[in-house]
PQR file of N, CA, C, O and H, with PARSE charges and radii, in Angstrom:
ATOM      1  N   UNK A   1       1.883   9.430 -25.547 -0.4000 1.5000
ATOM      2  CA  UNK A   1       1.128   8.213 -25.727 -0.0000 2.0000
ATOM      3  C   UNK A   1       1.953   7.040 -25.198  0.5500 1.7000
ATOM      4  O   UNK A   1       3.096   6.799 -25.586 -0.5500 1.4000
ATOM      5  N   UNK A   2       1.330   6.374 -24.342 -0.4000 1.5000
ATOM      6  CA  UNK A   2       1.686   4.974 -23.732 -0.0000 2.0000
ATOM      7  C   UNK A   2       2.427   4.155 -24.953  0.5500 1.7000
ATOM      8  O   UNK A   2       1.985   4.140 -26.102 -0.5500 1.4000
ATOM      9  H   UNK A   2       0.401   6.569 -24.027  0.4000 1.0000
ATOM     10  N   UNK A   3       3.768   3.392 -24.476 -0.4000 1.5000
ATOM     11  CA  UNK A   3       3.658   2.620 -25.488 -0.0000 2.0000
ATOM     12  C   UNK A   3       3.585   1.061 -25.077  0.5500 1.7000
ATOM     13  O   UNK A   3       4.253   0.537 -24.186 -0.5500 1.4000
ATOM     14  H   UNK A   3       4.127   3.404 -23.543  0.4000 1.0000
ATOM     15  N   UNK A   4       2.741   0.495 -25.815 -0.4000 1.5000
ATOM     16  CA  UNK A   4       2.064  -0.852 -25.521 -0.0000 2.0000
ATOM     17  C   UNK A   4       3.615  -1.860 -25.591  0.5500 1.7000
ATOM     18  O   UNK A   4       4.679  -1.624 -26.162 -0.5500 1.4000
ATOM     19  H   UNK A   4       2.198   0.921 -26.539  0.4000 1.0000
ATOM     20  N   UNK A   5       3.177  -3.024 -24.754 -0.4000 1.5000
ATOM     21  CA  UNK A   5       4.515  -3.872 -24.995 -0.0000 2.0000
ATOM     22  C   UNK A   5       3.569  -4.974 -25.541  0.5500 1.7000
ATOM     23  O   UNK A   5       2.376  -5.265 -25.454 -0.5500 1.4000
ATOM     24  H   UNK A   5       2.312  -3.216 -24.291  0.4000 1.0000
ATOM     25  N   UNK A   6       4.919  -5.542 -26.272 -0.4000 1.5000
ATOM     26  CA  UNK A   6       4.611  -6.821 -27.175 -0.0000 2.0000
ATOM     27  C   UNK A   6       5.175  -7.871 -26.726  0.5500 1.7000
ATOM     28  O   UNK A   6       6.350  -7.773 -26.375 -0.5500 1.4000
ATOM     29  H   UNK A   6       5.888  -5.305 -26.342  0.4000 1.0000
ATOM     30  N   UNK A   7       4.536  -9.063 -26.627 -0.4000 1.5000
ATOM     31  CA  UNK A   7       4.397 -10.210 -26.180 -0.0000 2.0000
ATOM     32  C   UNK A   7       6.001 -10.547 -26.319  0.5500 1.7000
ATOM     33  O   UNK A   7       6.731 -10.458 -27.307 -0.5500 1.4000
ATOM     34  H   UNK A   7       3.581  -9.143 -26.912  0.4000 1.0000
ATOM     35  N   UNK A   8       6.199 -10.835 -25.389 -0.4000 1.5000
ATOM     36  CA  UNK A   8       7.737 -11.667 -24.732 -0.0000 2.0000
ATOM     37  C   UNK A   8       7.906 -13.543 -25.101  0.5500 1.7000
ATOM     38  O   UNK A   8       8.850 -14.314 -24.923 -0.5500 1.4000
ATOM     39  H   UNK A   8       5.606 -10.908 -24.587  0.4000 1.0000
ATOM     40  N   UNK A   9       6.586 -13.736 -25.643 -0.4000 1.5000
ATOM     41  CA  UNK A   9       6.893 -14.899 -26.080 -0.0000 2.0000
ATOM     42  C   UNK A   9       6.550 -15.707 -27.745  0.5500 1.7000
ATOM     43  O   UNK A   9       7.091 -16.715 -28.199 -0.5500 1.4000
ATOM     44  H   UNK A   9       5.819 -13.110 -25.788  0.4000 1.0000
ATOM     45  N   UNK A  10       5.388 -14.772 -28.430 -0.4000 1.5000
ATOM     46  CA  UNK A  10       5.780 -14.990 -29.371 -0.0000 2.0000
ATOM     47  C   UNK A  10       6.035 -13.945 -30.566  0.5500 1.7000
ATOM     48  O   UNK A  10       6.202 -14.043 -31.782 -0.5500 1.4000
ATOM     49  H   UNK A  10       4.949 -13.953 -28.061  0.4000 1.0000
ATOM     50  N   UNK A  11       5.976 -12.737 -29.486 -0.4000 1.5000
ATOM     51  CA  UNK A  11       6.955 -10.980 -30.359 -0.0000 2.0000
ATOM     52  C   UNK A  11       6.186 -10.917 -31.519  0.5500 1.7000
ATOM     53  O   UNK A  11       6.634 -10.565 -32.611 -0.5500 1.4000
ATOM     54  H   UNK A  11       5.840 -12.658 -28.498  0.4000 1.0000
ATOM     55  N   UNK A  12       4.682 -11.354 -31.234 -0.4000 1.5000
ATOM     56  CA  UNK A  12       4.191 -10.753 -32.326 -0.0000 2.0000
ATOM     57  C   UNK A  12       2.941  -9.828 -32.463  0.5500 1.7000
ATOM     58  O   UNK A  12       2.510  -9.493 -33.567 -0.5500 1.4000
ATOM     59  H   UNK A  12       4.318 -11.640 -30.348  0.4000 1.0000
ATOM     60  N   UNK A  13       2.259  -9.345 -31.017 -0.4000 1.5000
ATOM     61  CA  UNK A  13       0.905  -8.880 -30.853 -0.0000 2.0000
ATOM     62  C   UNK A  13       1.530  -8.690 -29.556  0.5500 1.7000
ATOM     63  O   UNK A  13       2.383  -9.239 -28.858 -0.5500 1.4000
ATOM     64  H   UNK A  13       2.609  -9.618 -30.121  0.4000 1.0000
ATOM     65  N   UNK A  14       0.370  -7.184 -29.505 -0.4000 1.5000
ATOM     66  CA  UNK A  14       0.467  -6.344 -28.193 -0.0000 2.0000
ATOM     67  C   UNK A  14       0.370  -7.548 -26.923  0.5500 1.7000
ATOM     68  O   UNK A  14      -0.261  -8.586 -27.125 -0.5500 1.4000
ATOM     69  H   UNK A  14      -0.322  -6.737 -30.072  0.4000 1.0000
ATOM     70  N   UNK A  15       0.866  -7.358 -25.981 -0.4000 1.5000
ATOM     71  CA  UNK A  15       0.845  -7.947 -24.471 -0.0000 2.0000
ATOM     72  C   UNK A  15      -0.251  -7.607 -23.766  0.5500 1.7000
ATOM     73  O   UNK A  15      -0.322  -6.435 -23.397 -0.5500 1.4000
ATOM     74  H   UNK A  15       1.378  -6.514 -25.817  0.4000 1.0000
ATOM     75  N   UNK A  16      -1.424  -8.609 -23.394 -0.4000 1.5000
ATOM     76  CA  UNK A  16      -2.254  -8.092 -22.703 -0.0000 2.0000
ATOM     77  C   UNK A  16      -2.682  -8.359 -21.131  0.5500 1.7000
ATOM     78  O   UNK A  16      -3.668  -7.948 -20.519 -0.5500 1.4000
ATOM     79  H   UNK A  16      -1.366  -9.561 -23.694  0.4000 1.0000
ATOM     80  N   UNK A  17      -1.628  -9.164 -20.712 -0.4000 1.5000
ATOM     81  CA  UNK A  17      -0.913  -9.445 -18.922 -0.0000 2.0000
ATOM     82  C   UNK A  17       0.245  -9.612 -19.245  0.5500 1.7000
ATOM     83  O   UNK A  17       0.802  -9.759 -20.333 -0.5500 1.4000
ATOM     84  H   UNK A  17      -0.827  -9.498 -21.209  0.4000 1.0000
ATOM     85  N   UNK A  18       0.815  -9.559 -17.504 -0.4000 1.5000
ATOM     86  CA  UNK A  18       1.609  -9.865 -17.171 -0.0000 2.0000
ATOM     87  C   UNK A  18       1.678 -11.211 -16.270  0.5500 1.7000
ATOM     88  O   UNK A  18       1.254 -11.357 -15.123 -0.5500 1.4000
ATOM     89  H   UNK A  18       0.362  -9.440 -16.620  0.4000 1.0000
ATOM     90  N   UNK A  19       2.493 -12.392 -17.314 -0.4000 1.5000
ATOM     91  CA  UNK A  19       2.483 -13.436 -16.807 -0.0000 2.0000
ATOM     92  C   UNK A  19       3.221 -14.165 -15.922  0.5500 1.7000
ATOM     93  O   UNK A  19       4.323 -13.619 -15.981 -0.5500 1.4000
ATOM     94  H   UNK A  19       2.837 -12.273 -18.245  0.4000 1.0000
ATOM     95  N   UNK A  20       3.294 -15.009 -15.181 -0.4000 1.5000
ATOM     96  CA  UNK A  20       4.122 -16.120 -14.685 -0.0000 2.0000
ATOM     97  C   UNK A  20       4.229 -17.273 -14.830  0.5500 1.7000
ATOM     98  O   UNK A  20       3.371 -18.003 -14.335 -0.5500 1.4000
ATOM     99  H   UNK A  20       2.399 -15.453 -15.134  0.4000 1.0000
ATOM    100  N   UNK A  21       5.282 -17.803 -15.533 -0.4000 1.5000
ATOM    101  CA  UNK A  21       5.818 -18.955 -16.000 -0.0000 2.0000
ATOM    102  C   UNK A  21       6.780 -19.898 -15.254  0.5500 1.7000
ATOM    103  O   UNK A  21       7.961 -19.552 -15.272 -0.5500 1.4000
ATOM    104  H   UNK A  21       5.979 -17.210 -15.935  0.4000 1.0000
ATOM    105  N   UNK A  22       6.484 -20.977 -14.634 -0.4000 1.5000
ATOM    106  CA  UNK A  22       7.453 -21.989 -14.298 -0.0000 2.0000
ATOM    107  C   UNK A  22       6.779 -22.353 -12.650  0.5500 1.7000
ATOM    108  O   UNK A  22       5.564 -22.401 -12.463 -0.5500 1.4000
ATOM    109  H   UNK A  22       5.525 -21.259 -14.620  0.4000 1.0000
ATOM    110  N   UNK A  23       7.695 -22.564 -11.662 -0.4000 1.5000
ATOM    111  CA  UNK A  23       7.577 -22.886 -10.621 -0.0000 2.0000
ATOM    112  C   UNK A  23       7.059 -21.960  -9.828  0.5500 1.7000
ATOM    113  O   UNK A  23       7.618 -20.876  -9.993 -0.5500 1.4000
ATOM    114  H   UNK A  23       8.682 -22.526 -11.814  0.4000 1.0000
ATOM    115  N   UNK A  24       5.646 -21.943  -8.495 -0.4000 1.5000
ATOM    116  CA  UNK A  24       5.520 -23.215  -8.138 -0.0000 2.0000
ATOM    117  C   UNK A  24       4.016 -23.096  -8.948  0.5500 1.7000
ATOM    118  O   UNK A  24       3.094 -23.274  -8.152 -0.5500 1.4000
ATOM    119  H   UNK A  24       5.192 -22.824  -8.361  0.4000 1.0000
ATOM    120  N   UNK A  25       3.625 -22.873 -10.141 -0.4000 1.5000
ATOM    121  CA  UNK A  25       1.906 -22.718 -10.234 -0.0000 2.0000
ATOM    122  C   UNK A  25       2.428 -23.946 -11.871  0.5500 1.7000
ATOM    123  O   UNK A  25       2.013 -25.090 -12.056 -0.5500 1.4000
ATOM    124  H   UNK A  25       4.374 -22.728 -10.788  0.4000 1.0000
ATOM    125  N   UNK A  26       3.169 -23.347 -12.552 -0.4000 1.5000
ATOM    126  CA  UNK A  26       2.812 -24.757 -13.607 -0.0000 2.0000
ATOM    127  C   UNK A  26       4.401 -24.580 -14.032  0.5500 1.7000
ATOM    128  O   UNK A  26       5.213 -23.799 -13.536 -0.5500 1.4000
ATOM    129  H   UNK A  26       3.506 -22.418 -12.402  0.4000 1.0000
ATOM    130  N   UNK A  27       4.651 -25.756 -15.344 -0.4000 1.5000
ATOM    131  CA  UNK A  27       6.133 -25.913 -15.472 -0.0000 2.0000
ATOM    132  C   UNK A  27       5.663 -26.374 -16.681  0.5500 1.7000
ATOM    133  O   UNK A  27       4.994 -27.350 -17.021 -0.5500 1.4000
ATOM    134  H   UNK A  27       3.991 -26.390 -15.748  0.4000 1.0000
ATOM    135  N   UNK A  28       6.430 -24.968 -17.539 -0.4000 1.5000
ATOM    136  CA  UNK A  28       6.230 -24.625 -18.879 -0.0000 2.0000
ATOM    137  C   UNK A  28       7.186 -24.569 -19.834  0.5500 1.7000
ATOM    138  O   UNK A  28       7.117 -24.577 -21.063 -0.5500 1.4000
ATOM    139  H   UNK A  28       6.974 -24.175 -17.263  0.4000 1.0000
ATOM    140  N   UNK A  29       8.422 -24.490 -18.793 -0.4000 1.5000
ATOM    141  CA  UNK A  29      10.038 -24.339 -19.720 -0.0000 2.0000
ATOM    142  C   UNK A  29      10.123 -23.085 -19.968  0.5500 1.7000
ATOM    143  O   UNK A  29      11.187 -22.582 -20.328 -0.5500 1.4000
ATOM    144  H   UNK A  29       8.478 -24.483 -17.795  0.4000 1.0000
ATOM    145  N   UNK A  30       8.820 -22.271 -19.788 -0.4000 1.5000
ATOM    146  CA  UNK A  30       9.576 -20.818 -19.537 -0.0000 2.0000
ATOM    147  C   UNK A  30       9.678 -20.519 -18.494  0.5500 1.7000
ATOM    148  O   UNK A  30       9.110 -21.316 -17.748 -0.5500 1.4000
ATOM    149  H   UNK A  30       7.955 -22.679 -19.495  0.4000 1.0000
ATOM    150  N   UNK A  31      10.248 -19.541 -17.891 -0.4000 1.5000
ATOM    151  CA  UNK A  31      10.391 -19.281 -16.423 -0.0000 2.0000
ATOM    152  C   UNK A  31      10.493 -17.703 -16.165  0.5500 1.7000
ATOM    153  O   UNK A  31      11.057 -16.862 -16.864 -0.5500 1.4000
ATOM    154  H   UNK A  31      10.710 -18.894 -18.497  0.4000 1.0000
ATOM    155  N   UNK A  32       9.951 -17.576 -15.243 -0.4000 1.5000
ATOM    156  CA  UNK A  32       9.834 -16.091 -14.747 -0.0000 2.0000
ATOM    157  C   UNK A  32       8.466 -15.345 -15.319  0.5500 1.7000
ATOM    158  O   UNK A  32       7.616 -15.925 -15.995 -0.5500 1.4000
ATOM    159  H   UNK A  32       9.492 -18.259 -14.675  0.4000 1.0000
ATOM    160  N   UNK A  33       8.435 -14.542 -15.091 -0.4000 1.5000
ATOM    161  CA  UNK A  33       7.096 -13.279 -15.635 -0.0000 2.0000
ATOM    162  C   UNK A  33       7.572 -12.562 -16.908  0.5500 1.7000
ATOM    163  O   UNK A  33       8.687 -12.214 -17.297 -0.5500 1.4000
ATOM    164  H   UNK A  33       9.126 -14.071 -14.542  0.4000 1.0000
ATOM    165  N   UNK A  34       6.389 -12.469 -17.395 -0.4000 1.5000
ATOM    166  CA  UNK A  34       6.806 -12.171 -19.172 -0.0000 2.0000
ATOM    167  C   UNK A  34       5.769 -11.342 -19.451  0.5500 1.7000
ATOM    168  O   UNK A  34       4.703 -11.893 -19.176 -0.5500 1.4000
ATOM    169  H   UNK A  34       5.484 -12.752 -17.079  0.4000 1.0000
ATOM    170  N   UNK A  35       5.609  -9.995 -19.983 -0.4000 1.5000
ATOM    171  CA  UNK A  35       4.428  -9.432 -20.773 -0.0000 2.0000
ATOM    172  C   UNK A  35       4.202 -10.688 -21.730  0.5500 1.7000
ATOM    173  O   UNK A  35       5.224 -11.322 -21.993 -0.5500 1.4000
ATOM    174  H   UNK A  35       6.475  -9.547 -20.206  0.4000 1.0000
ATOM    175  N   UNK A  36       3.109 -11.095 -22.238 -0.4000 1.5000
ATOM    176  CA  UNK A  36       2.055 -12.487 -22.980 -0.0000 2.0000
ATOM    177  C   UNK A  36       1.129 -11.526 -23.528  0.5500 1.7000
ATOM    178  O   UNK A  36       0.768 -10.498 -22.956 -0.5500 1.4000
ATOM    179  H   UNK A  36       2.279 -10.580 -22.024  0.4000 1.0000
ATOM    180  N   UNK A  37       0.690 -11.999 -24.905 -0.4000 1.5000
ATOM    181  CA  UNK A  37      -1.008 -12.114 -25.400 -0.0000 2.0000
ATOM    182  C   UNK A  37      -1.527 -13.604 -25.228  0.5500 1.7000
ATOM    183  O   UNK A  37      -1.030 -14.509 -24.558 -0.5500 1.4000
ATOM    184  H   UNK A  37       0.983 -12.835 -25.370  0.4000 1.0000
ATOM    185  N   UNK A  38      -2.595 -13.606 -25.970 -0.4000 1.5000
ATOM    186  CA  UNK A  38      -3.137 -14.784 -26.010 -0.0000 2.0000
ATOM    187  C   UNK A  38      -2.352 -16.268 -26.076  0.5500 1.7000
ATOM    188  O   UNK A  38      -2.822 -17.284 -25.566 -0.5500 1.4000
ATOM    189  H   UNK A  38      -2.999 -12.871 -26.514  0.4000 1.0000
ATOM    190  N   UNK A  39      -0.863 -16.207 -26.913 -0.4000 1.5000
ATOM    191  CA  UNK A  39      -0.480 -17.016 -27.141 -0.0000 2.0000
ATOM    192  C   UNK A  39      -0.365 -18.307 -26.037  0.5500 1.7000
ATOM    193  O   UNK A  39      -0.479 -19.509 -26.273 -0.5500 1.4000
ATOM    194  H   UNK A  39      -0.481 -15.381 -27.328  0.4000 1.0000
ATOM    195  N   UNK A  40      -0.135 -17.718 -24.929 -0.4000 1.5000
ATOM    196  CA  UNK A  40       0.306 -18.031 -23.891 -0.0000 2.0000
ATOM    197  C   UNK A  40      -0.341 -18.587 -23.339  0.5500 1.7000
ATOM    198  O   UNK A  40       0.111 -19.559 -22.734 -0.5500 1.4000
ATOM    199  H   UNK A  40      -0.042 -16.741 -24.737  0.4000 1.0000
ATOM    200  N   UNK A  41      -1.645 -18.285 -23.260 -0.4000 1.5000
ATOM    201  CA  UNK A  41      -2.682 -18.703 -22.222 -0.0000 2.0000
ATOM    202  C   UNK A  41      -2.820 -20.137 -21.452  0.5500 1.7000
ATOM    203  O   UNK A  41      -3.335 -20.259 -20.340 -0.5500 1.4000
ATOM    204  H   UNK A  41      -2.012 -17.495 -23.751  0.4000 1.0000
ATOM    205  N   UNK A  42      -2.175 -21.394 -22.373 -0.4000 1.5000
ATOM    206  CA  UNK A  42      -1.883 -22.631 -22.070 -0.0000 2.0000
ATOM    207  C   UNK A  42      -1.406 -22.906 -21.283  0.5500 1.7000
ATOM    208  O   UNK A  42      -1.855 -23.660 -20.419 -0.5500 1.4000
ATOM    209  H   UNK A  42      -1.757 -21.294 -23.276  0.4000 1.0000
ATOM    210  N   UNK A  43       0.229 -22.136 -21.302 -0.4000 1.5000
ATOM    211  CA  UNK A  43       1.241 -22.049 -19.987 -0.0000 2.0000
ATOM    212  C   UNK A  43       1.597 -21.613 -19.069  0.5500 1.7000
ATOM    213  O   UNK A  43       2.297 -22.101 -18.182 -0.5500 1.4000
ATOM    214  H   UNK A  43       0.594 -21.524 -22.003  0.4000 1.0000
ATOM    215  N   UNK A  44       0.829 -19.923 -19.254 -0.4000 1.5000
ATOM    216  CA  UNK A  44       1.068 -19.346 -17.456 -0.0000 2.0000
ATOM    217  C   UNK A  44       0.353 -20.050 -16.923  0.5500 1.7000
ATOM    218  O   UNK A  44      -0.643 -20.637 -17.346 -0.5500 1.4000
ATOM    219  H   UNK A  44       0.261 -19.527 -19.975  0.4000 1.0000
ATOM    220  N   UNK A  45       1.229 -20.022 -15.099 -0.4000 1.5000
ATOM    221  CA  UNK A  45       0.677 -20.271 -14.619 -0.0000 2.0000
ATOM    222  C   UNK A  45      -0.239 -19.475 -13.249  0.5500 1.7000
ATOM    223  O   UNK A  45      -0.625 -19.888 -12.155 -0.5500 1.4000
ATOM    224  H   UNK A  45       2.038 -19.545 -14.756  0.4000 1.0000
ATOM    225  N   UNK A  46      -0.329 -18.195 -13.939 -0.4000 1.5000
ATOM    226  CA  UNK A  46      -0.522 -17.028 -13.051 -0.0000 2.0000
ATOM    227  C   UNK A  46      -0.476 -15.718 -14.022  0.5500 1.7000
ATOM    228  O   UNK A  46       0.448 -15.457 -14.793 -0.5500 1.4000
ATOM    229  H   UNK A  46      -0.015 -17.859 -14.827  0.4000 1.0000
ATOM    230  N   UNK A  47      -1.675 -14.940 -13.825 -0.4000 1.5000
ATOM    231  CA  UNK A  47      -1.308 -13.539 -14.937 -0.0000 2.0000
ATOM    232  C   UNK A  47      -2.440 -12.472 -14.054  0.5500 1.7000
ATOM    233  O   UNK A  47      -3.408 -12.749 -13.346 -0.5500 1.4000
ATOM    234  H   UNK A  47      -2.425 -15.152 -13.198  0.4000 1.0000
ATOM    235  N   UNK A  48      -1.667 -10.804 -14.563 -0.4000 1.5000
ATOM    236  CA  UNK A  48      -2.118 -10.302 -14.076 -0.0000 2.0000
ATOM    237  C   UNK A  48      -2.811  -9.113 -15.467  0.5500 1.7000
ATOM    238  O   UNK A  48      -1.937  -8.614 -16.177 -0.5500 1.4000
ATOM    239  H   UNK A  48      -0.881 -10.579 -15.139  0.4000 1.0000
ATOM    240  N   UNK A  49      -4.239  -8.736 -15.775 -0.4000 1.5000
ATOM    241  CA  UNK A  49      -4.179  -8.082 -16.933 -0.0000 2.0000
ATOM    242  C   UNK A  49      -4.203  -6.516 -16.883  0.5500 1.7000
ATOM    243  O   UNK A  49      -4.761  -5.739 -16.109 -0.5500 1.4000
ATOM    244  H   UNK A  49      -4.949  -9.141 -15.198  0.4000 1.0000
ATOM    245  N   UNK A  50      -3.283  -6.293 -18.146 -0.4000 1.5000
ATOM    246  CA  UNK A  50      -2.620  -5.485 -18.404 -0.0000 2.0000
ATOM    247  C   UNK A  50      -3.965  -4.461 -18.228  0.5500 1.7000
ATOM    248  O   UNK A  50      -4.160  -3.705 -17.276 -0.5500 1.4000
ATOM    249  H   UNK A  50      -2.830  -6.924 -18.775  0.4000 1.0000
ATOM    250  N   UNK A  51      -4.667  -4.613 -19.182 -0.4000 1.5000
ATOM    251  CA  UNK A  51      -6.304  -3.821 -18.878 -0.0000 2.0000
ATOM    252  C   UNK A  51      -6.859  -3.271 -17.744  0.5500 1.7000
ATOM    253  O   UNK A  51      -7.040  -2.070 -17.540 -0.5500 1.4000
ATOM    254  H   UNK A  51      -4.509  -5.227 -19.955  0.4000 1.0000
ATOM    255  N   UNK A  52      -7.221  -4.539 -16.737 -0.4000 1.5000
ATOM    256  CA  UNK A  52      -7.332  -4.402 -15.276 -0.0000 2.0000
ATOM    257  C   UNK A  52      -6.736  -3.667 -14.613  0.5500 1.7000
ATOM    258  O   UNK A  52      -7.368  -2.818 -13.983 -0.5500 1.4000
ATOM    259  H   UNK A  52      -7.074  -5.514 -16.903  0.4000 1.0000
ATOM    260  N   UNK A  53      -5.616  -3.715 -14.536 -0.4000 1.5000
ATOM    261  CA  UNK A  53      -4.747  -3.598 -14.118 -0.0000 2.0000
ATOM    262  C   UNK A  53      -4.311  -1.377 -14.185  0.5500 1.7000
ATOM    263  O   UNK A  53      -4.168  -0.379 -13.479 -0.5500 1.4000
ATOM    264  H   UNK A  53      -5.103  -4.404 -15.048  0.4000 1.0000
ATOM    265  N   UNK A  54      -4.308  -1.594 -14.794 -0.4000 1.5000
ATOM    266  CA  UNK A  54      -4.848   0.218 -15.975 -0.0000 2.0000
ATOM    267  C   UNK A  54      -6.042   0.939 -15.373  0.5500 1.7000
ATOM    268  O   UNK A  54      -6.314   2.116 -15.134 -0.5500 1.4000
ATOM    269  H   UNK A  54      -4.424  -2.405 -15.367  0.4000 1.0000
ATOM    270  N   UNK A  55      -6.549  -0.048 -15.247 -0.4000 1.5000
ATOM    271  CA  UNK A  55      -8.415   0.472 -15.012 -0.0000 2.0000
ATOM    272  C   UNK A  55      -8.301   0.972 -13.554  0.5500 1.7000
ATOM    273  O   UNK A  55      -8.994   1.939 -13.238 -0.5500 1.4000
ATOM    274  H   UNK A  55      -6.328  -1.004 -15.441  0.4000 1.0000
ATOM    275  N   UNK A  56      -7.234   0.222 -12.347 -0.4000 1.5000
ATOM    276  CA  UNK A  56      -7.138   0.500 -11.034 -0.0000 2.0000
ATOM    277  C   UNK A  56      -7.455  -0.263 -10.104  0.5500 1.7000
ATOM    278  O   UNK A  56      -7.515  -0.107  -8.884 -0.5500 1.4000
ATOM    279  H   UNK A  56      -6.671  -0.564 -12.603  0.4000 1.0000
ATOM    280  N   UNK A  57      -7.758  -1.542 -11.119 -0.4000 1.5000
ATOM    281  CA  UNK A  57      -7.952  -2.790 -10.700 -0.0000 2.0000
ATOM    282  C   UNK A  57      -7.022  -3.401  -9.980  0.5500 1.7000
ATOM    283  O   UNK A  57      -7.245  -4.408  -9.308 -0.5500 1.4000
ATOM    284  H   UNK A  57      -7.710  -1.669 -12.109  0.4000 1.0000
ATOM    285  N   UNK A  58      -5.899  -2.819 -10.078 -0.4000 1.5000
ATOM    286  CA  UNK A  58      -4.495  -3.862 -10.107 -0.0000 2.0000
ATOM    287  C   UNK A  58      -4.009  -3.959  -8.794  0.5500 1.7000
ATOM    288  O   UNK A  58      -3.023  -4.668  -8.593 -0.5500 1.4000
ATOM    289  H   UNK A  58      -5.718  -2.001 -10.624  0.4000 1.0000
ATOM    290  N   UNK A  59      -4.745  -3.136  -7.528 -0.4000 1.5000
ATOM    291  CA  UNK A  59      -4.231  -3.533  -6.664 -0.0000 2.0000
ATOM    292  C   UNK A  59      -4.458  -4.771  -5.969  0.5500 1.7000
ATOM    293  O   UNK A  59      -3.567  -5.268  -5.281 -0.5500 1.4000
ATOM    294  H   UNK A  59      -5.546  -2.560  -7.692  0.4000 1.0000
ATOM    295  N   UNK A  60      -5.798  -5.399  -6.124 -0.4000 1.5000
ATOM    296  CA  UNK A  60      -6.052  -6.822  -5.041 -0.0000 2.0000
ATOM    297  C   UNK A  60      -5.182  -7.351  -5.845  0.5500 1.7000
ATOM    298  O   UNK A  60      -4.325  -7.880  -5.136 -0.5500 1.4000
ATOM    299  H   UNK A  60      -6.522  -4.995  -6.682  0.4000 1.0000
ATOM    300  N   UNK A  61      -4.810  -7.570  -7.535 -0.4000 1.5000
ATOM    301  CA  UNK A  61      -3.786  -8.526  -8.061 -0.0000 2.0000
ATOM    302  C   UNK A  61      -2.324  -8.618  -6.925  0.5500 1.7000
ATOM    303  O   UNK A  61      -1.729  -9.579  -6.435 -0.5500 1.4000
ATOM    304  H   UNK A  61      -5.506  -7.140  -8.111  0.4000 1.0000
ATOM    305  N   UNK A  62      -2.140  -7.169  -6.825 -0.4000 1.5000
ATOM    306  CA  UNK A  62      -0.502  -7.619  -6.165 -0.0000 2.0000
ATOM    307  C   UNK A  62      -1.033  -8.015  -4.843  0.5500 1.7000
ATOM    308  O   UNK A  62      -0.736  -9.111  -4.369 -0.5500 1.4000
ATOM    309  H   UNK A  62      -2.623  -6.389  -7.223  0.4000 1.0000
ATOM    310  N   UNK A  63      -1.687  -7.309  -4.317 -0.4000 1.5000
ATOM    311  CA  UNK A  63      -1.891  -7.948  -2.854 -0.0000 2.0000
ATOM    312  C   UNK A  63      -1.914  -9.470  -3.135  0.5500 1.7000
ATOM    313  O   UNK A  63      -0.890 -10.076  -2.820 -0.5500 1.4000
ATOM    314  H   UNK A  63      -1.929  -6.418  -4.702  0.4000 1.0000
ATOM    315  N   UNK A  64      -2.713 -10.024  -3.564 -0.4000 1.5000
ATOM    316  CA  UNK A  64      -2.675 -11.556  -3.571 -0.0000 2.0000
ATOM    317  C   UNK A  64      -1.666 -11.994  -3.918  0.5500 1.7000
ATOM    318  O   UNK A  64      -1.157 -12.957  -3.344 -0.5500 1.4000
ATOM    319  H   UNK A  64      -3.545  -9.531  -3.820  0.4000 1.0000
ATOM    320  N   UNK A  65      -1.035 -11.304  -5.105 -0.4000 1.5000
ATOM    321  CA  UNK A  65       0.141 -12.121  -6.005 -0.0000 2.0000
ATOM    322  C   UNK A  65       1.519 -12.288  -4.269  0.5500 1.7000
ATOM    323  O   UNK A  65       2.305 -13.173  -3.934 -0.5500 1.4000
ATOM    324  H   UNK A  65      -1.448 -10.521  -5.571  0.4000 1.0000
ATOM    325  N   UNK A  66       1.211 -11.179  -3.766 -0.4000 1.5000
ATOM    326  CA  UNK A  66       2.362 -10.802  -2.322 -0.0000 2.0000
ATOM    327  C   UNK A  66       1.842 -12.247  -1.403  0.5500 1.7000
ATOM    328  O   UNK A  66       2.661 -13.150  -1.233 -0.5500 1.4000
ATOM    329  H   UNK A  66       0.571 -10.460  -4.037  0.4000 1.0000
ATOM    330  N   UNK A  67       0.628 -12.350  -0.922 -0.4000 1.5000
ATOM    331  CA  UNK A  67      -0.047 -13.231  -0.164 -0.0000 2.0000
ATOM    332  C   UNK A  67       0.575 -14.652  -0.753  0.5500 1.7000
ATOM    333  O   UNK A  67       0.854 -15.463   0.130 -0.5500 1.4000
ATOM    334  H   UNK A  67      -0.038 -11.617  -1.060  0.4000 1.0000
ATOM    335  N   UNK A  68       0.807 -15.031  -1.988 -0.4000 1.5000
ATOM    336  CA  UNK A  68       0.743 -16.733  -2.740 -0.0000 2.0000
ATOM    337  C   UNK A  68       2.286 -16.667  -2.670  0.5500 1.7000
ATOM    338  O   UNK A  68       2.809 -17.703  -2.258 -0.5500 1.4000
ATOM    339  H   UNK A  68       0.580 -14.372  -2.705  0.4000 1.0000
ATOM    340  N   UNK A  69       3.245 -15.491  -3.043 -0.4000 1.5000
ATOM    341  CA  UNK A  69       4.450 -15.912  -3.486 -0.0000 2.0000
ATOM    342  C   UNK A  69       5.418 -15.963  -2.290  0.5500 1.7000
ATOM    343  O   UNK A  69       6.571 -16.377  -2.171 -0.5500 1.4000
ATOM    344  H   UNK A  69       2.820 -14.650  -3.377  0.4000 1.0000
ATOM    345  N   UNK A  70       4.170 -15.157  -1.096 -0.4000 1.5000
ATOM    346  CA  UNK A  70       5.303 -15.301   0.092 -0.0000 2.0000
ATOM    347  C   UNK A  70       5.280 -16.029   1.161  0.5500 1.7000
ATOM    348  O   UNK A  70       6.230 -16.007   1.944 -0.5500 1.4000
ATOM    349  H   UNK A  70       3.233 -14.821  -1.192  0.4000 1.0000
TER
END
């Protein structure tokens, strides 16, 4: 059985993307990519979901995420 990750920012509920925090999409004082739940939603500035992502969804995410960051 998979094991679910828990939110990197407030360590208290399963992670349901994978986020990006700081420069160049918003500036949050956190920085870098973080498994997030809901808490977060205010400050990424970029996420990719964990769900989606599972489902087989997840490839146009990186393609684009490759396309914006490079």
């Amino acid at each position: 059985m998979p094991i679910e990750p828990i939110c990197e920012v407030c360590h208290k509920k399963p992670a349901t993307s994978f986020s990006f925090f700081g420069t160049p999409f918003h500036d949050s004082g956190i920085q870098g990519w973080k498994f997030v739940c809901g808490c977060a939603v205010d400050a990424e500035g970029y996420y990719i979901s964990i769900k989606d992502y599972l489902k087989g969804n997840g490839r146009p995410w990186l393609e684009h995420l490759a396309e914006v960051l490079i």
